[in-house]
C-alpha positions, 0 to 999 in steps of 0.5 A: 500500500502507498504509504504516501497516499495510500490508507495510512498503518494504525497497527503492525504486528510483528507477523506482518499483519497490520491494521490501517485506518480503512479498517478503523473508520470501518470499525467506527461506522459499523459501532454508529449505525448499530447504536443507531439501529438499537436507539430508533427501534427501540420500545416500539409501539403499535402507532409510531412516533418520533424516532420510530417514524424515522426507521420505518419511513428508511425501512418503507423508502428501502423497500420500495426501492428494492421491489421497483428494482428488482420486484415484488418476489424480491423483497428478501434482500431488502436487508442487505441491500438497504445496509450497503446503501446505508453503509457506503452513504456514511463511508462515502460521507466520512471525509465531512468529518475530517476522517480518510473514507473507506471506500477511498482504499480499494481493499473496501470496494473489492471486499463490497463488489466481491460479496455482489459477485457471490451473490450474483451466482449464488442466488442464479444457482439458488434459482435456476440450478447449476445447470440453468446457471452454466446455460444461462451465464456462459452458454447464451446466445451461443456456446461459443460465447462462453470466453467473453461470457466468462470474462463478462463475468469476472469484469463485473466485480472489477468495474464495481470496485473500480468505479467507487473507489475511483470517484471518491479517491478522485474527489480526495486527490482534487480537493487536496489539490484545491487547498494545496493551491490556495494556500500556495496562492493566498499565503501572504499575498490575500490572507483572506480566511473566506477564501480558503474556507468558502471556495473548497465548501462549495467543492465539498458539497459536490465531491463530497455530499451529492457524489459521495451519495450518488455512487452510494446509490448506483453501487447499490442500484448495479447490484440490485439490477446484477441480481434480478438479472441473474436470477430471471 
C-alpha cells in the first residue's frame, strides 16, 4: 500500500499483519449505525412516533426501492441491500468529518463488489440450478460465447470496485489539490480566511455530499439490477 497516499498503518504486528485506518473508520461506522439501529427501534409501539417514524419511513423508502428494482418476489434482500446503501452513504460521507473514507482504499470496494459477485451466482444457482446457471451465464446466445461470457463475468466485480473507489479517491486527490493551491496562492499575498474556507465548501458539497451519495446509490442500484438479472 502507498504509504504516501495510500490508507495510512494504525497497527503492525510483528507477523506482518497490520491494521490501517480503512479498517478503523470501518470499525467506527459499523459501532454508529448499530447504536443507531438499537436507539430508533427501540420500545416500539403499535402507532409510531418520533424516532420510530424515522426507521420505518428508511425501512418503507428501502423497500420500495428494492421491489421497483428488482420486484415484488424480491423483497428478501431488502436487508442487505438497504445496509450497503446505508453503509457506503456514511463511508462515502466520512471525509465531512475530517476522517480518510473507506471506500477511498480499494481493499473496501473489492471486499463490497466481491460479496455482489457471490451473490450474483449464488442466488442464479439458488434459482435456476447449476445447470440453468452454466446455460444461462456462459452458454447464451451461443456456446461459443462462453470466453467473453466468462470474462463478462469476472469484469463485473472489477468495474464495481473500480468505479467507487475511483470517484471518491478522485474527489480526495482534487480537493487536496484545491487547498494545496490556495494556500500556495493566498499565503501572504490575500490572507483572506473566506477564501480558503468558502471556495473548497462549495467543492465539498459536490465531491463530497451529492457524489459521495450518488455512487452510494448506483453501487447499490448495479447490484440490485446484477441480481434480478441473474436470477430471471
Amino acid at each position: 500500500m502507498n504509504t504516501e497516499f495510500g490508507p495510512k498503518i494504525i497497527v503492525e504486528f510483528s507477523n506482518g499483519v497490520f491494521i490501517t485506518e480503512t479498517v478503523i473508520n470501518t470499525w467506527i461506522i459499523m459501532a454508529v449505525l448499530v447504536v443507531v439501529s438499537i436507539i430508533l427501534t427501540r420500545n416500539m409501539k403499535l402507532v409510531p412516533d418520533g424516532k420510530q417514524n424515522v426507521a420505518e419511513i428508511l425501512v418503507g423508502v428501502l423497500t420500495s426501492l428494492v421491489g421497483s428494482s428488482m420486484g415484488k418476489d424480491k423483497l428478501g434482500f431488502v436487508p442487505y441491500m438497504g445496509t450497503l446503501m446505508i453503509f457506503l452513504v456514511c463511508a462515502n460521507l466520512w471525509g465531512l468529518v475530517g476522517f480518510r473514507a473507506p471506500t477511498a482504499d480499494l481493499n473496501t470496494t473489492f471486499a463490497l463488489s466481491i460479496l455482489t459477485f457471490f451473490m450474483i451466482h449464488g442466488n442464479s444457482i439458488r434459482r435456476k440450478g447449476v445447470g440453468g446457471w452454466l446455460k444461462g451465464t456462459f452458454f447464451e446466445p451461443v456456446a461459443v460465447m462462453a470466453p467473453l461470457n466468462l470474462i463478462s463475468e469476472v469484469a463485473t466485480p472489477v468495474s464495481l470496485a473500480f468505479r467507487l473507489f475511483g470517484n471518491i479517491v478522485g474527489g480526495m486527490i482534487i480537493m487536496a489539490l484545491v487547498y494545496n493551491a490556495l494556500g500556495t496562492i493566498l499565503g501572504g499575498v490575500l490572507p483572506i480566511p473566506i477564501f480558503e474556507l468558502g471556495i473548497p465548501a462549495v467543492l465539498h458539497a459536490y465531491f463530497d455530499v451529492f457524489a459521495g451519495v450518488l455512487q452510494a446509490f448506483i453501487f447499490t442500484m448495479l447490484t440490485m439490477v446484477f441480481v434480478s438479472m441473474a436470477m430471471d
